[in-house]
Structure formats: structure tokens, C-alpha cells
C-alpha positions in Angstrom: -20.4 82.4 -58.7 -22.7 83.9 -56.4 -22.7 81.0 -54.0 -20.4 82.3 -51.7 -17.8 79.4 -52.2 -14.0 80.2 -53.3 -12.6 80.1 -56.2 -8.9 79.1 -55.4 -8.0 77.3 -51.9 -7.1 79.2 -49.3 -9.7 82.5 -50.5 -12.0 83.9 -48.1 -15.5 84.4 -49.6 -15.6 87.8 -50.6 -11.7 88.4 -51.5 -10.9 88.6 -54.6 -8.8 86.6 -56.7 -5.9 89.6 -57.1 -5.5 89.7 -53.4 -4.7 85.7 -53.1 -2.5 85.8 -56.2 -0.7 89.0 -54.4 -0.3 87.6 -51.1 1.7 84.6 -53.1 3.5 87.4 -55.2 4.3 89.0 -52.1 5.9 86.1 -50.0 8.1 85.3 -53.4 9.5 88.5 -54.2 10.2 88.6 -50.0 11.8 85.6 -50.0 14.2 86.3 -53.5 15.0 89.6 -52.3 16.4 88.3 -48.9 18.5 85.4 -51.3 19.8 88.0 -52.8 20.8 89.9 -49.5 22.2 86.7 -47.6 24.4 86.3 -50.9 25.8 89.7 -51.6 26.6 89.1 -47.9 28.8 86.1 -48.2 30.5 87.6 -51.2 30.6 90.7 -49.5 32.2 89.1 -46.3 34.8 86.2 -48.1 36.2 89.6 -49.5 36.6 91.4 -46.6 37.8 88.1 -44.7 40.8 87.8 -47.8 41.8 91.3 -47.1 41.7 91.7 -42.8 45.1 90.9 -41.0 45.1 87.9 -39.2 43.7 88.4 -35.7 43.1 91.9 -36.2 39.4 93.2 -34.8 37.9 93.3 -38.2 38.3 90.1 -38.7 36.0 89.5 -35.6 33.6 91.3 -37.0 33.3 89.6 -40.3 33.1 86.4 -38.4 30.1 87.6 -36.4 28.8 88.5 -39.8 29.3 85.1 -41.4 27.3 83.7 -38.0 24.9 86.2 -38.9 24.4 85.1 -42.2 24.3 81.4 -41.3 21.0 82.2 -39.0 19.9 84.7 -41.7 20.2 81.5 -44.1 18.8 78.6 -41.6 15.6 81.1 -40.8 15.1 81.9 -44.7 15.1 77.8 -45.1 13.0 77.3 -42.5 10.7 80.2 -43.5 10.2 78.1 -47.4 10.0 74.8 -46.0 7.1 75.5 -43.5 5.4 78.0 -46.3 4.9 80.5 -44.0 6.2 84.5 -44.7 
């Protein structure tokens, strides 16, 4: 143990194991608590898009938050599939 060398990949010598396993905690409960946001959204926003009048300005709006979602969404994707936070 007292060689210096890491326990788990990815540990500098001299960090403890906690601190790797709660970096990894910490990126997953990130990542399901923006899910969770970006899907309330698009519940959130098919409701309001049911009630608005056609052409009205709200209806703009909920647009521009459906295109907000989608890049919300694509950046959440691309955020998992690269591993990074």
C-alpha cells in the first residue's frame, strides 16, 4: 500500500478512494438530474403547445423551448458518450 501506486484507475497517488468513487457519484447524479429536467420540459412544453391558439406568441415561445430542449438533449448525449461532466 505504501508504494505510492493507485488503487483504482484513474486515482492520483495520494487521493483517496472516496474522492474517486465521488467524482463518479457526482457526474451520475448530474447527469440524472438534467434527464429529469429535459423531460419535465417536454411534458411541460407538449401541454402548453395543446392549450396555445394557433399562431398566437406563446406558441413561439414554446417552440423556442422545444429547440432548447433539443440542444439541452444533443449536449446531455454528447456529454455521456464522450464521459466527460
Amino acid at each position: 500500500m505504501g508504494s505510492g501506486q493507485p488503487l483504482i484507475y484513474g486515482q492520483d497517488p495520494g487521493q483517496s478512494i472516496l474522492e474517486v468513487e465521488w467524482c463518479g457519484l457526482s457526474r451520475l447524479v448530474n447527469r440524472l438530474s438534467l434527464s429529469i429536467v429535459i423531460a419535465d420540459m417536454v411534458v411541460n412544453l407538449a401541454i402548453l403547445i395543446s392549450v396555445t391558439a394557433a399562431g398566437s406568441p406563446l406558441q413561439i415561445l414554446v417552440v423556442a423551448g422545444f429547440i432548447a430542449t433539443l440542444g439541452l438533449s444533443i449536449w446531455l448525449l454528447i456529454s455521456i458518450l464522450r464521459g466527460t461532466s
